[in-house]
N, C-alpha and C positions, 0 to 999 in steps of 0.2 A: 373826640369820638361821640357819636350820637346815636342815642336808642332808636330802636325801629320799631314801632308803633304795627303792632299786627293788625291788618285791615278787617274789616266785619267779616270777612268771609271766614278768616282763622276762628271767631270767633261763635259763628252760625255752627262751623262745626265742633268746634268742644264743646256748647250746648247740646247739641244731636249726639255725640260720642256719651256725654255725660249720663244723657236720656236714657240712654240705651245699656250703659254698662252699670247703672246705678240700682236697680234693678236684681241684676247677677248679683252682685253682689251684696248685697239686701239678704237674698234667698240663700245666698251661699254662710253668709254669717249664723242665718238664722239653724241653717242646720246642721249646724255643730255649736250652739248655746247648749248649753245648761238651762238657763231661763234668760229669757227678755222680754218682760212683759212691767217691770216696775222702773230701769234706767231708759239711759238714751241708747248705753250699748251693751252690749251680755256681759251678764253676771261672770260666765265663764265657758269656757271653749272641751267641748269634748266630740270626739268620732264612735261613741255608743250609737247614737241612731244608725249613720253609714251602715255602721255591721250589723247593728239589727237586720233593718230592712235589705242587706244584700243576703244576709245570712238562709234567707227563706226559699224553697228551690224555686218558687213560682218567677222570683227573679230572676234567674236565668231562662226559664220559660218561657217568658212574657219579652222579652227582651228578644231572643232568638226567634220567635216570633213576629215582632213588628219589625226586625233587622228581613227575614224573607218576606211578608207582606210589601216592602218598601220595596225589593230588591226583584220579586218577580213583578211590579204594580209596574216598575221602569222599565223591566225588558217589552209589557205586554203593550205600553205605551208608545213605546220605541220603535218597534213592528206593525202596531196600525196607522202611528202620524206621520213617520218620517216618509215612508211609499204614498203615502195618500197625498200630503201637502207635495212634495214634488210633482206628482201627477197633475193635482192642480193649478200647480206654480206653472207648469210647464206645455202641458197638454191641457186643458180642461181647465180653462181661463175661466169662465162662466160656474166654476163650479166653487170659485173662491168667496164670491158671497156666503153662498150657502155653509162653507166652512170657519168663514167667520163668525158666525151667528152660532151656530154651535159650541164658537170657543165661549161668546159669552155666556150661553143659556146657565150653567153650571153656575155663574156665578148669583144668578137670581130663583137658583133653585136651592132652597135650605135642607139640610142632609138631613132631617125627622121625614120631610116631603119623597125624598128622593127616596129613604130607608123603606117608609110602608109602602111605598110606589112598588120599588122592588117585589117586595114580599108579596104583594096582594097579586101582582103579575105571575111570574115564577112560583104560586101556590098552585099555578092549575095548569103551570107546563110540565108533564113529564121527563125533567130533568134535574139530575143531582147537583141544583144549586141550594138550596134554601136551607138555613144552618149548616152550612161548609165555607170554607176558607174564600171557595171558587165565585161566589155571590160577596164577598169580601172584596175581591180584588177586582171583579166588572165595575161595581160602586165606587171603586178609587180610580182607575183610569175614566172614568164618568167626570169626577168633580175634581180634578188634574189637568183635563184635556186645554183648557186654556196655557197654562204652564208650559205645556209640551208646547202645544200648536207653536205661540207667537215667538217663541226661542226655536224653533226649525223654522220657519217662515222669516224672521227677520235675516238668519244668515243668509239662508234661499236669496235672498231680495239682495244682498250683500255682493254676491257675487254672478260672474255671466253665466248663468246654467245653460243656456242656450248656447253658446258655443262651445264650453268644455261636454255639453252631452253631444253636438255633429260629430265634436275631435274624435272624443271616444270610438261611437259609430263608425267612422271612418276608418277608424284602425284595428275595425273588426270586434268591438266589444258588444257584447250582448246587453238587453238593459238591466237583466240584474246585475250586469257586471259594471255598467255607468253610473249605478246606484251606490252599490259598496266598495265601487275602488276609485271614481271619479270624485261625483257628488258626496257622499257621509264624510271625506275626507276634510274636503274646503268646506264645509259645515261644522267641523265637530266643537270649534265652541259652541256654537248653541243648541247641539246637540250634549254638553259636558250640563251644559249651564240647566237645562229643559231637565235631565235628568235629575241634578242638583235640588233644584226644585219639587217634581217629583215626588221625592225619597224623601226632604224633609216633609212635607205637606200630610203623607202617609204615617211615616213615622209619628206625630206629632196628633193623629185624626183618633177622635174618641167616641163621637157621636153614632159614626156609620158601625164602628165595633159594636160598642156597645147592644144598638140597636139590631142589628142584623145577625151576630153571634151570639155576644155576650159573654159569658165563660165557655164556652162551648170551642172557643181558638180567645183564649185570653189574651190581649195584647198589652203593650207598655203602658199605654196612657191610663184604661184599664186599671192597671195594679196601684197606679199612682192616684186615682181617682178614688180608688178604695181608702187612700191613708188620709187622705184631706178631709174624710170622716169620721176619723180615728187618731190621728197625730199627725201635725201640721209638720212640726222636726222631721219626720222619715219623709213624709211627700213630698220639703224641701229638698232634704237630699236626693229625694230621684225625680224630681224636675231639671236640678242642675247636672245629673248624669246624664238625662233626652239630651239638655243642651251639648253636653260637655262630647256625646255619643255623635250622635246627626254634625257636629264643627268637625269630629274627627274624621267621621267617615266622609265627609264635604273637601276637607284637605288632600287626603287619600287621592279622590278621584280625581280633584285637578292635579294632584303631581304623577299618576297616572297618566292624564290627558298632556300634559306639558311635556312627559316622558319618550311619549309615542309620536307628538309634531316634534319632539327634535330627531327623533328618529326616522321621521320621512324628509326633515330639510338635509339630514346628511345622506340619506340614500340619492335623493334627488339630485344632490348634488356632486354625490358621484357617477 
């Protein structure tokens, strides 16, 4: 019997895996030490910080707050890409440069740029955005729009829109009905995935809060930003909760999404 020699690939990835979960784990040790600052590993293990820093009401606050910034930033994202890129995918060929260019702009505009952009604009329009939640959430479907766009675009491009939109037509359907009952269907991975993205990107954004609210709609990142200047232990611990939070609600929606295509292949196939 002869050993099997894992090929470089196995082993590109337990370095990448290694990378990435060494890290968590780092942060998770650290915040539940006692002390570690004179070993290689902590003196000793306790969950006083956890309780402290959950203990406090701003925690749930802050928390139920960047959970609806994420959660309306997806639906509002949702409702301008997914009809717009169709429309261009489909009709208005010519207008997909232009919507390309857009996906990138976002990423070459730094969020202090975009934040006073905002603000200096929106100070002299007669509209209740400026210090409200609502100048909050244009600013994150602003610096998202990539995320969405290239996750509805690349399914679009995936499959025939062009002939499941005649079919439809043909059998009488209107187009917002080729939109949410054709199309959004044969999309919805990257319509799960675009959201996915999203919600963490929001959930996890500290800069555009900060700047544009500040405590005024306190969010997660927020509270945790305050403890990295005050106790490094409690900021650990609620860094590993964003993480631990954004993985679980990320599972959620794909066993949601997974739930509902097995629920159209069995209708369909009845």
């Amino acid at each position: 019997m002869t050993l099997r020699v894992p090929s470089w690939r196995f082993w590109v990835l337990a370095l990448f895996v290694l990378f990435m979960i060494v890290p968590v784990i780092a942060t998770g040790l650290f915040s539940v030490a006692t002390r570690w600052d004179r070993t290689l590993w902590p003196e000793g293990l306790t969950f006083a910080w956890w309780i402290k820093v959950t203990a406090r009401s701003a925690f749930m606050t802050t928390l139920m707050n960047s959970i609806w910034a994420g959660t309306v930033s997806v639906l509002v994202s949702l409702v301008l890409v997914v009809p717009t890129t169709y429309l261009a995918h489909t009709r208005l060929p010519k207008a997909k440069p232009f919507l390309e260019f857009l996906s990138i702009l976002p990423f070459a505009l730094p969020g202090v740029v975009l934040a006073l952009g905002l603000i200096r604009l929106y100070a002299k329009v007669p509209l209740p955005l400026i210090n409200t939640p609502n100048i909050l959430i244009a600013a994150y479907v602003i610096i998202t729009l990539p995320f969405m766009y290239r996750a509805v675009i690349n399914s679009l491009e995936s499959i025939d829109t062009k002939s499941l939109t005649e079919a439809a037509q043909i059998l009488g359907a209107n187009p917002l009905q080729v939109l949410l009952r054709v199309i959004v269907p044969n999309i919805m991975p990257g319509v799960v995935n675009g959201s996915l993205l999203v919600f963490s990107a929001v959930f996890a954004e500290f800069v555009l809060a900060n700047l544009l609210i500040g405590t005024r709609f306190k969010t997660f990142p927020i509270y945790l930003v305050e403890f990295t200047r005050s106790d490094a232990r409690q900021a650990s611990a609620l860094a590993l909760m964003s993480f631990a939070i954004a993985w679980l609600i990320a599972l959620g929606v794909l066993w949601t999404a997974g739930q509902a295509n097995k629920s159209r292949q069995v209708a369909s196939r009845a």
